[in-house]
C-alpha positions as CSV (number, residue, x, y, z in Angstrom):
1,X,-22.0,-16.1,-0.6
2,X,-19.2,-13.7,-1.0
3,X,-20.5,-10.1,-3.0
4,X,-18.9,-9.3,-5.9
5,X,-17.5,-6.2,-7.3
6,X,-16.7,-4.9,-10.9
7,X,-14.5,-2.5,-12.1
8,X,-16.5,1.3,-12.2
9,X,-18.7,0.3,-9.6
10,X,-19.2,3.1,-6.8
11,X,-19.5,1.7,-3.5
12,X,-19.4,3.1,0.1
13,X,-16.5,2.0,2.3
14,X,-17.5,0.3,5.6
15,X,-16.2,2.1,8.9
16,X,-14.4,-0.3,11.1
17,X,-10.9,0.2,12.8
18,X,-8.8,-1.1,9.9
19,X,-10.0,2.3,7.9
20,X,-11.1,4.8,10.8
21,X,-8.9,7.6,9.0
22,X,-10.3,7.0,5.8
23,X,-12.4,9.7,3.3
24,X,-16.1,9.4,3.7
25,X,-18.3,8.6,0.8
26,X,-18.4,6.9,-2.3
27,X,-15.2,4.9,-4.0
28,X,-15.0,3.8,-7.2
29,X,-13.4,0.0,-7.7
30,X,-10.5,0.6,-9.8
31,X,-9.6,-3.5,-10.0
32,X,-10.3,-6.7,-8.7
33,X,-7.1,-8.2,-6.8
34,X,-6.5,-12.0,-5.7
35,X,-7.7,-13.3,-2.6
36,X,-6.1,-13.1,0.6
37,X,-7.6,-15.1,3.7
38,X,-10.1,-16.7,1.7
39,X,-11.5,-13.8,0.4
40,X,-11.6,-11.0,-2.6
41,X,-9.5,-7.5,-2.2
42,X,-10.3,-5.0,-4.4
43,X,-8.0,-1.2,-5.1
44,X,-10.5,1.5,-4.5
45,X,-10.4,5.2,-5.1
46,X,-12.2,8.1,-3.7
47,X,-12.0,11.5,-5.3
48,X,-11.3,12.8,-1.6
49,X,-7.9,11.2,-1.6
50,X,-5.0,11.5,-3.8
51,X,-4.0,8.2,-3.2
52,X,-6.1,4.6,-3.8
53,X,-6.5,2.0,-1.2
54,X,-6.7,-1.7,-1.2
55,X,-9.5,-3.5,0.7
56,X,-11.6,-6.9,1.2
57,X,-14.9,-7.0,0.1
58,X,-16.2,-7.5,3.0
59,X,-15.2,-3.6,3.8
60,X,-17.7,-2.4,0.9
61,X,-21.2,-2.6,0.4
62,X,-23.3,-1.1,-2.9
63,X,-24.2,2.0,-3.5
């Protein structure tokens, strides 16, 4: 069963080589996006970073 992420949430961004440059830490979920490949994206932001990224679920896990 796929996990599930709402809007506020803080969660920790997974390392793997798809986000090697990205901040450490926690990210809050800023939205829920539609699926792509069969699974959720969601846009994420970290206070580290000016910018926000977009990223499966699969690349977060609760904080």
């Amino acid at each position: 069963m796929a996990t599930s992420f709402r809007t506020g949430q803080t969660v920790r961004l997974r390392r793997d080589p798809m986000n090697r440059t990205a901040a450490t830490g926690e990210y809050k979920v800023i939205r829920q996006l539609p699926e792509s490949g069969g699974e959720t994206q969601y846009r994420i932001k970290s206070l580290l970073e000016p910018h926000e990224r977009v990223v499966k679920g699969s690349s977060l896990e609760r904080v």
